[in-house]
C-alpha positions as CSV (number, residue, x, y, z in Angstrom):
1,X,57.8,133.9,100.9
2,X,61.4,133.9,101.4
3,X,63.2,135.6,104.3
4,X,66.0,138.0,102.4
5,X,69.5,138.7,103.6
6,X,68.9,140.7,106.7
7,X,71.7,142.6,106.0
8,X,70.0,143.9,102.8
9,X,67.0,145.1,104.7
10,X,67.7,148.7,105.7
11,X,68.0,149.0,101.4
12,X,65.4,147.0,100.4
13,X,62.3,148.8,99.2
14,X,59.2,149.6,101.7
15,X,57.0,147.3,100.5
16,X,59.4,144.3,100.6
17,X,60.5,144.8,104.3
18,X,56.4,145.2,105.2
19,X,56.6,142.0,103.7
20,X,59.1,140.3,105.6
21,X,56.8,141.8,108.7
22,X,53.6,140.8,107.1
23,X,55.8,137.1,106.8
24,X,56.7,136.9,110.5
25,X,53.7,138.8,111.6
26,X,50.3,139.5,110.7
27,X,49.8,142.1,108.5
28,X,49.2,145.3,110.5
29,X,48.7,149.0,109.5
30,X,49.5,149.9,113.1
31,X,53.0,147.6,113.0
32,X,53.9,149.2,109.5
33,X,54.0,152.8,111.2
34,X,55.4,151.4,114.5
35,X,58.3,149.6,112.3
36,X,59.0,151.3,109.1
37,X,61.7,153.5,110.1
38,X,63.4,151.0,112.3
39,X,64.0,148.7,109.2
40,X,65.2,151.9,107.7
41,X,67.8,152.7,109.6
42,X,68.8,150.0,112.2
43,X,70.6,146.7,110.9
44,X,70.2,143.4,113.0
45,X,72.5,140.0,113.2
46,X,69.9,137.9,113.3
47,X,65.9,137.5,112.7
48,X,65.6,136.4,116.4
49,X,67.3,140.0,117.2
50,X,65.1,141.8,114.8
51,X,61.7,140.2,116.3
52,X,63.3,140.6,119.2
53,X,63.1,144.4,118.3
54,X,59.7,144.7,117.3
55,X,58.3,142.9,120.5
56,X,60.5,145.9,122.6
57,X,58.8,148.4,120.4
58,X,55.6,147.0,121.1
59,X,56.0,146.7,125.0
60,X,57.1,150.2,125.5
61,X,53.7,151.1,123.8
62,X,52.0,149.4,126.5
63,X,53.7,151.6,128.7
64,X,52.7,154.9,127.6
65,X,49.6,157.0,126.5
66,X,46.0,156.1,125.3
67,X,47.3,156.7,121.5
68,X,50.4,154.7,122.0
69,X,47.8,151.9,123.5
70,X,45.8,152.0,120.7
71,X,48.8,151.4,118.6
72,X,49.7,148.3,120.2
73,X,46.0,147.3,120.4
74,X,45.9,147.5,116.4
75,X,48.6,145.2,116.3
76,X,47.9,142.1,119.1
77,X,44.5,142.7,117.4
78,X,45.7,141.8,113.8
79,X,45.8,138.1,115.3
80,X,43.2,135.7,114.1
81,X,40.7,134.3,116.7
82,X,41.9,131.2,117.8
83,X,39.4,128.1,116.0
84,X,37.3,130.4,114.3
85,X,37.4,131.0,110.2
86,X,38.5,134.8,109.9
87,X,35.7,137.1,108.4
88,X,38.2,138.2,105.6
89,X,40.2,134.8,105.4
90,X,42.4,136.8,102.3
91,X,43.8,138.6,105.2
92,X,45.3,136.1,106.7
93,X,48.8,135.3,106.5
94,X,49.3,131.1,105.1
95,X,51.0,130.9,107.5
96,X,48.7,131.7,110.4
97,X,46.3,129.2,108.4
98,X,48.8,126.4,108.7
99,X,49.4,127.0,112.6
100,X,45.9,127.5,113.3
101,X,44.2,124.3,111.1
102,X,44.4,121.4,114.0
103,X,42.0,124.2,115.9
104,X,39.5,124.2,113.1
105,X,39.1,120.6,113.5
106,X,36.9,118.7,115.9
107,X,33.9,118.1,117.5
108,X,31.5,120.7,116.8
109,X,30.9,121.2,120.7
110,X,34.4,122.1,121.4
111,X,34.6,124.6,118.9
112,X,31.7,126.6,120.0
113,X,33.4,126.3,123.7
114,X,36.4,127.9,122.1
115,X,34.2,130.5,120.6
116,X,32.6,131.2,123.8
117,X,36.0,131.5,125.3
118,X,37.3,134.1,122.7
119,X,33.8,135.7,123.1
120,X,34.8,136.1,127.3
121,X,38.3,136.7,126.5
122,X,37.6,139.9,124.2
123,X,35.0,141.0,127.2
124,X,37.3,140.5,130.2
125,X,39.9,142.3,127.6
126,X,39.0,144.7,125.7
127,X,41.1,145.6,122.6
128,X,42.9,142.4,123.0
129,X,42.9,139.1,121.4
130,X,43.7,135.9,122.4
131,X,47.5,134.6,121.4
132,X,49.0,131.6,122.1
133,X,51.9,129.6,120.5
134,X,49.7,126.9,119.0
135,X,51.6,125.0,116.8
136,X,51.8,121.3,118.0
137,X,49.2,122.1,121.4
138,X,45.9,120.6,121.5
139,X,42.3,122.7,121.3
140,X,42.0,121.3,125.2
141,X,45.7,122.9,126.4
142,X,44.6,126.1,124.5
143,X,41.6,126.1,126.0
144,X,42.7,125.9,129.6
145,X,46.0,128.3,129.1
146,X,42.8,130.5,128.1
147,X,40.3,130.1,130.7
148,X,43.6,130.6,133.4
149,X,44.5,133.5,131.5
150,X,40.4,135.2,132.2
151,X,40.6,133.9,135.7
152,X,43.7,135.5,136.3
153,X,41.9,139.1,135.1
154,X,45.4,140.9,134.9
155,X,45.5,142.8,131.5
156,X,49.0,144.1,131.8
157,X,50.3,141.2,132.4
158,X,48.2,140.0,129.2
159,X,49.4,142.2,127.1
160,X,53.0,141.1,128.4
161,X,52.2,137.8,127.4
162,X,50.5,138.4,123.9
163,X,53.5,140.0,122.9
164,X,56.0,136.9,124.1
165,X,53.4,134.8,122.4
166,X,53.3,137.0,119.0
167,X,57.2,137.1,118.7
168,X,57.2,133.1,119.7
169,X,55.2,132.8,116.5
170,X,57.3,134.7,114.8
171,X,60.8,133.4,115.6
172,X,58.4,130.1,115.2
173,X,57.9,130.9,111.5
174,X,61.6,132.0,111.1
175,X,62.4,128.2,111.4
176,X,59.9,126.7,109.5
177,X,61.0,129.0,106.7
178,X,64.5,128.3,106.6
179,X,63.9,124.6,107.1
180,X,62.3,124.6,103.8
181,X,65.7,125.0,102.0
């Protein structure tokens, strides 16, 4: 997909600007509602300033009620598990498939470590997924940044970090987009 004008935004039709979030981000019924009527109303000069916008949006989520909680759970969950195929593989953005590819490959024992780690991850964490800036990073760095991040046991300060590492991936795919032309 290409990234449209941003200044055109605030007119464009819903279902185009949930595509430009569905583009940076993973597709998420919870980031729709949380987003629609900011890209409605509010113009930004730049994509990093509008990521930028969504990642404030989701930490003051973290900062509030159960329901608000939930919200922001729906969206940090829309990730894919890091190494593993996605049960609904359609869902997933191309992409998240590109970024996430050098994690499918490999020794077979590795991946099931990594699955074992997602498996104690989502236990220690519940509601949460694992995110990490992949892109270029080896399944052993991934895998250590993950077993640091259970050890630590501090979910707020995970959630803090899943949404840096969600709108990393985003300003991430901002480039990669625009290097294309």
């Amino acid at each position: 997909m290409d990234l449209p004008d941003l200044t055109s935004l605030p007119s464009l039709p819903q279902d185009a600007q949930l595509r430009v979030l569905d583009t940076l981000f993973e597709s998420s019924p919870e980031l729709h509602q949380l987003m629609i009527p900011v890209l409605a109303n509010q113009t930004f000069s730049s994509y990093s300033s509008l990521i930028d916008a969504v990642g404030s949006h989701m930490s003051a989520l973290s900062a509030v009620n159960s329901i608000n909680r939930d919200i922001l759970f729906g969206i940090l969950g829309s990730h894919p598990r890091l190494g593993r195929a996605p049960a609904n593989p359609e869902h997933l953005s191309e992409l998240s498939k590109q970024e996430q590819a050098q994690l499918n490959d490999g020794a077979e024992e590795q991946a099931e470590k990594l699955r074992d780690l997602n498996e104690e991850y989502e236990a220690k964490f519940p509601g949460l997924r694992f995110v990490s800036f992949v892109d270029g990073r080896s399944r052993d760095v991934i895998m250590v940044e993950m077993r640091q991040r259970i050890d630590r046991g501090d979910q707020e300060r995970e959630i803090e970090e899943t949404i840096q590492a969600i709108c990393d991936i985003a300003k991430d795919r901002v480039k990669k987009l625009r290097a294309r032309f």
